[in-house]
N, C-alpha and C positions, 0 to 999 in steps of 0.2 A: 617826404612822400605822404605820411601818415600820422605826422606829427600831432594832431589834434587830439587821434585815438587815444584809447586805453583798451587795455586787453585783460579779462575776466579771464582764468581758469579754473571751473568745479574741480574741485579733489574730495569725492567723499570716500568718505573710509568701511560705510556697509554697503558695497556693492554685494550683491547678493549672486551673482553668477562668476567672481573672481573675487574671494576675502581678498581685502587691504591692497586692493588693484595698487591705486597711487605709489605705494612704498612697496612694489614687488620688483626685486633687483632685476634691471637689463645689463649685462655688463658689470661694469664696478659704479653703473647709478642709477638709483631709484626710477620708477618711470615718469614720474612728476619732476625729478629733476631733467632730465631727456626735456621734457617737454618745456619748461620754464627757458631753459637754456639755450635753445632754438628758438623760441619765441620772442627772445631777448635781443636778440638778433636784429630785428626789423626797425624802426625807425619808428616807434610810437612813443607815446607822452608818456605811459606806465603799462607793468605786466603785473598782476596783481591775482595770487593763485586765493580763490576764497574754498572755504573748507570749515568742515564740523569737526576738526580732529584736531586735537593739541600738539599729536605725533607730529603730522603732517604740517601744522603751523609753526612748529620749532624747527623741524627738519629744511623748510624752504627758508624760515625767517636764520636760522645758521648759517644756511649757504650763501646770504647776502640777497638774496631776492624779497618781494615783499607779499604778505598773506596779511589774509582779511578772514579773521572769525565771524562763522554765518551762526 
């Protein structure tokens, strides 16, 4: 379907109207993992979470998905 694609996801970590939005527990998983992991889902070439945050870039890059230092 969408094979050609690649999928961006921002996760910045100074959101200023929710501190550390990305890594605020839903359940027993982060909300960046939520989102990677549905997104992972679909039928594209790569999902590729980019981010300013080391937290955040180890946290996705542990769970086996892939992050991109901005």
């Amino acid at each position: 379907m969408y094979s050609d694609a690649v999928v961006i996801i921002p996760a910045r970590i100074a959101s200023t109207r929710l501190e550390n939005k990305p890594l605020q527990m839903i359940g027993n998983k982060t909300m960046i993992e939520h989102v990677v992991s549905r997104i992972s889902r679909i039928a594209v070439a790569g999902v590729f979470v980019a981010t300013d945050s080391e937290e955040i870039f180890s946290l996705v890059t542990n769970k086996g998905f892939s992050a991109i230092m901005t």
